[in-house]
SEVEXSE-17303 format. One record per residue: chain; residue in three letters; x, y, z of N, C-alpha, C, CB in turn; residue number from 1. Coordinates in nm, 2 decimals. Glycine has a CB too. Layout:
<pts>
<A,Ala,<X,Y,Z>,<X,Y,Z>,<X,Y,Z>,<X,Y,Z>,NUM>
...
</pts>
This chain:
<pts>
<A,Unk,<-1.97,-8.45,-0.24>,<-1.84,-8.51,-0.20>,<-1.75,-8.41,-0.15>,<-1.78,-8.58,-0.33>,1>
<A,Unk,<-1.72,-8.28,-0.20>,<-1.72,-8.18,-0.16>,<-1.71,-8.14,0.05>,<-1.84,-8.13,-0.24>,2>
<A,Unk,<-1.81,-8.15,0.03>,<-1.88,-8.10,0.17>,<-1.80,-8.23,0.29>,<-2.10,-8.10,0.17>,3>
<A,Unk,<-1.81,-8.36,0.22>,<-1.77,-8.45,0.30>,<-1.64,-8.46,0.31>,<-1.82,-8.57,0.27>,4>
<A,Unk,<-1.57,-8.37,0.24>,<-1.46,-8.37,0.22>,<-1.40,-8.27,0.35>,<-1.44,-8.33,0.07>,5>
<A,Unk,<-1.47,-8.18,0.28>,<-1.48,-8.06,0.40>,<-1.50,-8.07,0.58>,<-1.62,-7.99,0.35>,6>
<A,Unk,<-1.55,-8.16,0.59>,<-1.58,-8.23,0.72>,<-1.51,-8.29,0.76>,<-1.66,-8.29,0.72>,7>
<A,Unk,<-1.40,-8.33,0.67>,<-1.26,-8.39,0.80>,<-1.16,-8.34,0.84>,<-1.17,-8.51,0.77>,8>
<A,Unk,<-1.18,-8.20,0.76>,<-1.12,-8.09,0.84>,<-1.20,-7.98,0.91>,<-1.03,-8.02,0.74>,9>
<A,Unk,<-1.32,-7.99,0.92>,<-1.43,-7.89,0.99>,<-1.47,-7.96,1.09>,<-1.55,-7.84,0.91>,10>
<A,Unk,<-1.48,-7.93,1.16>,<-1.55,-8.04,1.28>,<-1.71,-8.03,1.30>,<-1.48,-7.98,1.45>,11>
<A,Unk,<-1.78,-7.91,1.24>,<-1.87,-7.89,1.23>,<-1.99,-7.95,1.11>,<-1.83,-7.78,1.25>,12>
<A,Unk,<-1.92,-7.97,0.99>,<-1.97,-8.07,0.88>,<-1.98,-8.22,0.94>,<-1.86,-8.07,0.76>,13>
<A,Unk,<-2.07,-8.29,0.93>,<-2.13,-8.42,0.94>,<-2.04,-8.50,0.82>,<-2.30,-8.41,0.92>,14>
<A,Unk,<-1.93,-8.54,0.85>,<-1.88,-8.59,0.75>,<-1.91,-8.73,0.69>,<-1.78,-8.59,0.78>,15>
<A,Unk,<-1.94,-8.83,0.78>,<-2.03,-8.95,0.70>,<-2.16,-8.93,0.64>,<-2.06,-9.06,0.80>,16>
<A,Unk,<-2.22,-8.85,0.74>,<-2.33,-8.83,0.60>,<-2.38,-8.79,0.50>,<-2.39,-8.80,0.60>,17>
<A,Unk,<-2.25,-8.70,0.45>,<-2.25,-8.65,0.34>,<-2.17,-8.73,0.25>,<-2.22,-8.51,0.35>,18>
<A,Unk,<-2.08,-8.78,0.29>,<-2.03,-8.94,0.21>,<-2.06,-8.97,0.16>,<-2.01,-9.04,0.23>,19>
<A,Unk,<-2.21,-9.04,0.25>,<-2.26,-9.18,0.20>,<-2.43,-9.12,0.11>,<-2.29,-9.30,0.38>,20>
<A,Unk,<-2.39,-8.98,0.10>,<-2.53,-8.92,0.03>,<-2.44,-8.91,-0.11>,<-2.61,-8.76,0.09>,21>
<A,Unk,<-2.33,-8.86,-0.10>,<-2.22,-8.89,-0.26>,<-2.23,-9.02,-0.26>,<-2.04,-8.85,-0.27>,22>
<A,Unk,<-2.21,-9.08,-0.23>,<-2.19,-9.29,-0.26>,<-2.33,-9.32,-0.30>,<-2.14,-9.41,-0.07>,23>
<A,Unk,<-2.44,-9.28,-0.20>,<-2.54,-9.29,-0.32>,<-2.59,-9.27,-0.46>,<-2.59,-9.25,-0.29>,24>
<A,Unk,<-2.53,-9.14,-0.48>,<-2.50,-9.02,-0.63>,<-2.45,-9.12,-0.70>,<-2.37,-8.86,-0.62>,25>
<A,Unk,<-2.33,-9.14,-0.66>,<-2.25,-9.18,-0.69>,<-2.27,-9.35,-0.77>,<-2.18,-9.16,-0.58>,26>
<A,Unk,<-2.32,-9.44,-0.68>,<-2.35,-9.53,-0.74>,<-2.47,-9.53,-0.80>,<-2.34,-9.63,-0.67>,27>
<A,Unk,<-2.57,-9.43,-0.80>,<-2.68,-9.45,-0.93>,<-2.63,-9.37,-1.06>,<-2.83,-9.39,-0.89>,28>
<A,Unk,<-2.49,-9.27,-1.04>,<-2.45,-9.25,-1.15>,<-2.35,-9.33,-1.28>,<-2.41,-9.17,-1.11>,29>
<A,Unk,<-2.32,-9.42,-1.18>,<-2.24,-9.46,-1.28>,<-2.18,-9.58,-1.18>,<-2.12,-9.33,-1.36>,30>
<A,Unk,<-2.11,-9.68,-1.23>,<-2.07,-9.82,-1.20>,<-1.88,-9.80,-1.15>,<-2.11,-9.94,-1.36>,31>
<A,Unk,<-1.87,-9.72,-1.25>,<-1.71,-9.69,-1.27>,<-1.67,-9.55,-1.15>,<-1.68,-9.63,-1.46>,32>
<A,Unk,<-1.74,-9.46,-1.11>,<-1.80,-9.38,-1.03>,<-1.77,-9.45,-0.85>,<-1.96,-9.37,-1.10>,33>
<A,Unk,<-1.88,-9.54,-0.86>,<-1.85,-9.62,-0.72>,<-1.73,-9.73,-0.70>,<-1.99,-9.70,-0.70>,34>
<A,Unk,<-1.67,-9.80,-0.83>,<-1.55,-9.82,-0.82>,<-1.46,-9.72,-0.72>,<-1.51,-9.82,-0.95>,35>
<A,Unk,<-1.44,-9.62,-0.82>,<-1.33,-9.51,-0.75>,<-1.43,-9.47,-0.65>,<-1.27,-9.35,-0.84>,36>
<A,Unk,<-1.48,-9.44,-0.61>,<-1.53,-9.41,-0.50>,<-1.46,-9.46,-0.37>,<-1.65,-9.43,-0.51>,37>
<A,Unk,<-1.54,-9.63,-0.38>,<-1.48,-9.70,-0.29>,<-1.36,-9.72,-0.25>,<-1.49,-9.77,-0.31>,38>
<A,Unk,<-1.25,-9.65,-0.38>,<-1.11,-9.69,-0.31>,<-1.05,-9.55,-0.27>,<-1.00,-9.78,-0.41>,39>
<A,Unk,<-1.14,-9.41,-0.26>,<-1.10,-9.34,-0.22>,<-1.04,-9.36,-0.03>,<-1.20,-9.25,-0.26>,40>
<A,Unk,<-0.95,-9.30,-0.01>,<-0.92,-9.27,0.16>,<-1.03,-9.22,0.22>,<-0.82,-9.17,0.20>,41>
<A,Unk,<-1.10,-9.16,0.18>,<-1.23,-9.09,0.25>,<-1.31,-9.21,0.27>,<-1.32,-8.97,0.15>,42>
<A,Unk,<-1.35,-9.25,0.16>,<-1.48,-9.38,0.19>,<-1.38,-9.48,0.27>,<-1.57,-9.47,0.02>,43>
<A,Unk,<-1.26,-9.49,0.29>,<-1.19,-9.64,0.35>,<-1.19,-9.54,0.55>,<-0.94,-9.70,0.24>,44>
<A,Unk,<-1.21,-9.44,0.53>,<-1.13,-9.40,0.67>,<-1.30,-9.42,0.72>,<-1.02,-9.21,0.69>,45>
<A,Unk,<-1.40,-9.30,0.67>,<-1.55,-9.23,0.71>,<-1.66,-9.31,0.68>,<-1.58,-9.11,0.64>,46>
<A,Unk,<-1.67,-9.43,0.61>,<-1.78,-9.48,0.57>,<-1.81,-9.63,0.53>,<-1.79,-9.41,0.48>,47>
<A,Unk,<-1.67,-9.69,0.49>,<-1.64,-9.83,0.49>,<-1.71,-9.92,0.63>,<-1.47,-9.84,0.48>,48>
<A,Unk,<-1.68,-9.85,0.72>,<-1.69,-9.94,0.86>,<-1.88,-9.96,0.87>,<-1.60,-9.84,1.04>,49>
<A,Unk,<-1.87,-9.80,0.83>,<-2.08,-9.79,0.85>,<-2.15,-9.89,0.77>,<-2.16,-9.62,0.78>,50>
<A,Unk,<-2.08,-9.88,0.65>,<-2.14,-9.99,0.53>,<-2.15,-10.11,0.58>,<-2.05,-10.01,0.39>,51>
<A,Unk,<-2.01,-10.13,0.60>,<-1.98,-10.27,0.63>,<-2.06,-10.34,0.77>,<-1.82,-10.28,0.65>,52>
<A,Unk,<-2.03,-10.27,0.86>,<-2.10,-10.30,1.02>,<-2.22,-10.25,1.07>,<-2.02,-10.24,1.10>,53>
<A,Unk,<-2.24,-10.10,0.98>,<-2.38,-10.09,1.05>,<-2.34,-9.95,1.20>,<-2.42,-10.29,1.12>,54>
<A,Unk,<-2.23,-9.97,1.21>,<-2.18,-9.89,1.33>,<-2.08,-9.76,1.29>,<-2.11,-9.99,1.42>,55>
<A,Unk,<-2.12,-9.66,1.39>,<-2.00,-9.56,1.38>,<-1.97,-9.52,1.52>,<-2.03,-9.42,1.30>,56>
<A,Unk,<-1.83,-9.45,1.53>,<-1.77,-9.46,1.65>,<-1.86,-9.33,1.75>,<-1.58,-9.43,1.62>,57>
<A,Unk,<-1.84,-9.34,1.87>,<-1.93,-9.19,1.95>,<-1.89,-9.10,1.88>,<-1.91,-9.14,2.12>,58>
<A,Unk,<-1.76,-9.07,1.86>,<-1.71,-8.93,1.81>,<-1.80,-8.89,1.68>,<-1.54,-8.94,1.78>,59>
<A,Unk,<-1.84,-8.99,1.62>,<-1.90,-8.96,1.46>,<-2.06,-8.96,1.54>,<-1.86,-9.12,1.30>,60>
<A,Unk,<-2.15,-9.02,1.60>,<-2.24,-8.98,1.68>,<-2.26,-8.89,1.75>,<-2.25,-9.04,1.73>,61>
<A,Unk,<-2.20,-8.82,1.79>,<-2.18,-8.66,1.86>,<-2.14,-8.57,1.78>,<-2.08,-8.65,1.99>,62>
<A,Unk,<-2.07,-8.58,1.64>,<-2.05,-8.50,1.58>,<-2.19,-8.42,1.50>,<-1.96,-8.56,1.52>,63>
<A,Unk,<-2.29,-8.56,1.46>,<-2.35,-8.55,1.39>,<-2.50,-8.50,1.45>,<-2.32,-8.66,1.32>,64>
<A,Unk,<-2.50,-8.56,1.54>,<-2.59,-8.49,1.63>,<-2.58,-8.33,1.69>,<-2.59,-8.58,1.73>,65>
<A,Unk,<-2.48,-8.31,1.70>,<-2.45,-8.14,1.74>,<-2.47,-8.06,1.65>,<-2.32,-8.11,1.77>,66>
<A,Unk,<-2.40,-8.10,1.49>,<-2.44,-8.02,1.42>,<-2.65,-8.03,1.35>,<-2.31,-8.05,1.32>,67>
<A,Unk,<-2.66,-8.13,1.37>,<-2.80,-8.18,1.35>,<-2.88,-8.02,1.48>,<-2.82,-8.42,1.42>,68>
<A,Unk,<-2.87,-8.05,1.61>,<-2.83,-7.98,1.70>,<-2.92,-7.83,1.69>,<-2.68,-7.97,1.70>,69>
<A,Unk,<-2.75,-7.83,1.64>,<-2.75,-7.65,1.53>,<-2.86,-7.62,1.48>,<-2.65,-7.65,1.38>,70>
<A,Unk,<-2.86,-7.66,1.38>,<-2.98,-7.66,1.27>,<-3.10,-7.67,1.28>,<-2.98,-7.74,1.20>,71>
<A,Unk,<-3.11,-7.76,1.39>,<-3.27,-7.76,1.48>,<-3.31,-7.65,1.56>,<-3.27,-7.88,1.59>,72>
<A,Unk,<-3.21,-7.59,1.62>,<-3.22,-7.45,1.74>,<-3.27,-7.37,1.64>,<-3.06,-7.38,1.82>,73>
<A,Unk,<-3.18,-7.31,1.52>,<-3.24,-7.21,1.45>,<-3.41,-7.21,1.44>,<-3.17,-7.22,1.32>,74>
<A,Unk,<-3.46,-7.28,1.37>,<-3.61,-7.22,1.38>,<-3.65,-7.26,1.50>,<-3.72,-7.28,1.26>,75>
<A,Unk,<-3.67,-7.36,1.58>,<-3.64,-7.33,1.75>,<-3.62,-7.19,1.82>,<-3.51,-7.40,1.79>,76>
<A,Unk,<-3.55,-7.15,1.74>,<-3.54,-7.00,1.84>,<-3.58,-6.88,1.78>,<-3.40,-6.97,1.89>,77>
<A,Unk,<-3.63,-6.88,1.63>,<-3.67,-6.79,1.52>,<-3.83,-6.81,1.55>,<-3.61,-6.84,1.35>,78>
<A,Unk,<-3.87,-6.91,1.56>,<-4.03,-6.97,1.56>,<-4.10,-6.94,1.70>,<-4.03,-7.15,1.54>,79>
<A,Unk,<-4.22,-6.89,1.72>,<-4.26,-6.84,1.83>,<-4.38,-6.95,1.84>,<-4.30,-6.68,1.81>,80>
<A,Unk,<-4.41,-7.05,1.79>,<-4.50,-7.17,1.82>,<-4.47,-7.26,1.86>,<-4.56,-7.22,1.75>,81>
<A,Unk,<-4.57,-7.31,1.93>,<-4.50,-7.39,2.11>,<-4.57,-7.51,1.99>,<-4.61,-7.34,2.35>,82>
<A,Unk,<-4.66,-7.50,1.95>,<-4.61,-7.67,1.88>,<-4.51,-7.70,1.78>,<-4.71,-7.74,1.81>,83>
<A,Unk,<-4.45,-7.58,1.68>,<-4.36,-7.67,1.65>,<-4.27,-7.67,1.73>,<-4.33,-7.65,1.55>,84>
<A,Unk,<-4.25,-7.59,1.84>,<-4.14,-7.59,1.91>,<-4.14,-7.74,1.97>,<-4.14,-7.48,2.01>,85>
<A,Unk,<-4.24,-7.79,2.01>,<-4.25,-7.94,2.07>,<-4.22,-8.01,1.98>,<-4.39,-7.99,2.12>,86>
<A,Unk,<-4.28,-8.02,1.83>,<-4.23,-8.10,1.73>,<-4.06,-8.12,1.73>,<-4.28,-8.05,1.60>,87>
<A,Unk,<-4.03,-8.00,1.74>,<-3.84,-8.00,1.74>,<-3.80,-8.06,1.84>,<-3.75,-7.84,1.75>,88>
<A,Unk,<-3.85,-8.08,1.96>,<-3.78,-8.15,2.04>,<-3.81,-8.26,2.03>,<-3.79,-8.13,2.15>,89>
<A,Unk,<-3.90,-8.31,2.00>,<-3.94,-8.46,1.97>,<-3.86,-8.51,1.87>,<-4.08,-8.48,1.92>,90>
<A,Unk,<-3.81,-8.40,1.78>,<-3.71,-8.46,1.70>,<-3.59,-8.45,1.74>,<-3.71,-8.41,1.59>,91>
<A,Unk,<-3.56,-8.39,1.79>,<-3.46,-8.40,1.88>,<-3.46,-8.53,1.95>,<-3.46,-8.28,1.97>,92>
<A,Unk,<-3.49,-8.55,2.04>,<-3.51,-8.65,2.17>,<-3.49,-8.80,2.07>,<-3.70,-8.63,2.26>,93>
<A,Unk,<-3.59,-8.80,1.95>,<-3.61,-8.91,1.88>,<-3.46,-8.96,1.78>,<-3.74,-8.87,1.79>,94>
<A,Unk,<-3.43,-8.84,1.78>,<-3.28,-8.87,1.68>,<-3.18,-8.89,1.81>,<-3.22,-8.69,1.55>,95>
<A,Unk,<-3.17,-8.85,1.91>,<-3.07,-8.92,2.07>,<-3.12,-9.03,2.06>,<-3.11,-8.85,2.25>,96>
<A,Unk,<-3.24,-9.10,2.04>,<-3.28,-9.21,2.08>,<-3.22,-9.31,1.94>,<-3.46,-9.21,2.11>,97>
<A,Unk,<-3.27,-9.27,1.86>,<-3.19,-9.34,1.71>,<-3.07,-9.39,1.70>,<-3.17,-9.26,1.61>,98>
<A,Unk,<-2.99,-9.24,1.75>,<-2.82,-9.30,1.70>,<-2.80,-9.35,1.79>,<-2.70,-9.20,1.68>,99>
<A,Unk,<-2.83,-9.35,1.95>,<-2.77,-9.44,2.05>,<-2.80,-9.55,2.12>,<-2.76,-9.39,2.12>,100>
<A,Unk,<-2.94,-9.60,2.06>,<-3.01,-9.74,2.08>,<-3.02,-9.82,1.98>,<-3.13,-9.73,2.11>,101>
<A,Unk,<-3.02,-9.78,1.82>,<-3.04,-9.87,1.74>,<-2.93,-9.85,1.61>,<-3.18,-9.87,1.71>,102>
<A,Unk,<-2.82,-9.78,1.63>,<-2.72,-9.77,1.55>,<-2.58,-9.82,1.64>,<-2.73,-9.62,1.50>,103>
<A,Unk,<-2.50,-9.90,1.63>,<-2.42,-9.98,1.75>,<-2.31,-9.87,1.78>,<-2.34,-10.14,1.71>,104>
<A,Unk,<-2.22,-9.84,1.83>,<-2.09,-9.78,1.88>,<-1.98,-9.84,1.84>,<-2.09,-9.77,2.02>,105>
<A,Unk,<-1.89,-9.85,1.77>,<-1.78,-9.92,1.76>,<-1.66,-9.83,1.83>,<-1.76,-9.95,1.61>,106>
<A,Unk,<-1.58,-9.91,1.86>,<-1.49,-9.82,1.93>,<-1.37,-9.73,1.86>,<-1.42,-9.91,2.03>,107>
<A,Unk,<-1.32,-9.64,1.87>,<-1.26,-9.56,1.79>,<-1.09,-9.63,1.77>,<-1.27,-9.40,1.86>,108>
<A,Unk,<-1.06,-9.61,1.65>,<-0.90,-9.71,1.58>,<-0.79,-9.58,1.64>,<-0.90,-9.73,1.32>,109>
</pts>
């Protein structure tokens, strides 16, 4: 919750997805847990709309993908094997294809 927290002031933290990985925690920990949870500002601003709709805005799709991005280059550019290097892009290419074909766009509030 922490980290997701961290992310709406970092631009670089993936902030819904670490949300909705506490809201998971969260609701197998405890019932009273996802109460508050839910009525945090965080889950009403970062995560309510995803739950509810299914959709996040581009800005939360480019965020999350860049830093995804990141994280992929490193052994990408540490790793001297051309297949996993191919595997990384495929994962790459395959996660462009995910968030922007089968996850909707809602427009930003």
């Amino acid at each position: 919750m922490g980290l997701g927290m961290l992310g709406v002031i970092l631009p670089l933290l993936p902030t819904t997805p670490l949300l909705l990985l506490a809201l998971f925690f969260f609701v197998k920990g405890s019932e009273q847990f996802e109460i508050w949870f839910k009525e945090t500002n965080l889950y009403k601003k970062h995560l309510e709309g995803f739950v509810r709709e299914k959709a996040m805005t581009l800005k939360q799709k480019i965020t999350i993908n860049l830093f995804a991005d990141v994280m992929i280059a490193i052994p990408f550019i540490i790793l001297d094997n051309l297949w996993i290097r191919l595997l990384l892009l495929g994962v790459v290419g395959y996660k462009y294809y995910y968030f922007f074909t089968k996850i909707k766009t809602r427009p930003s509030k």
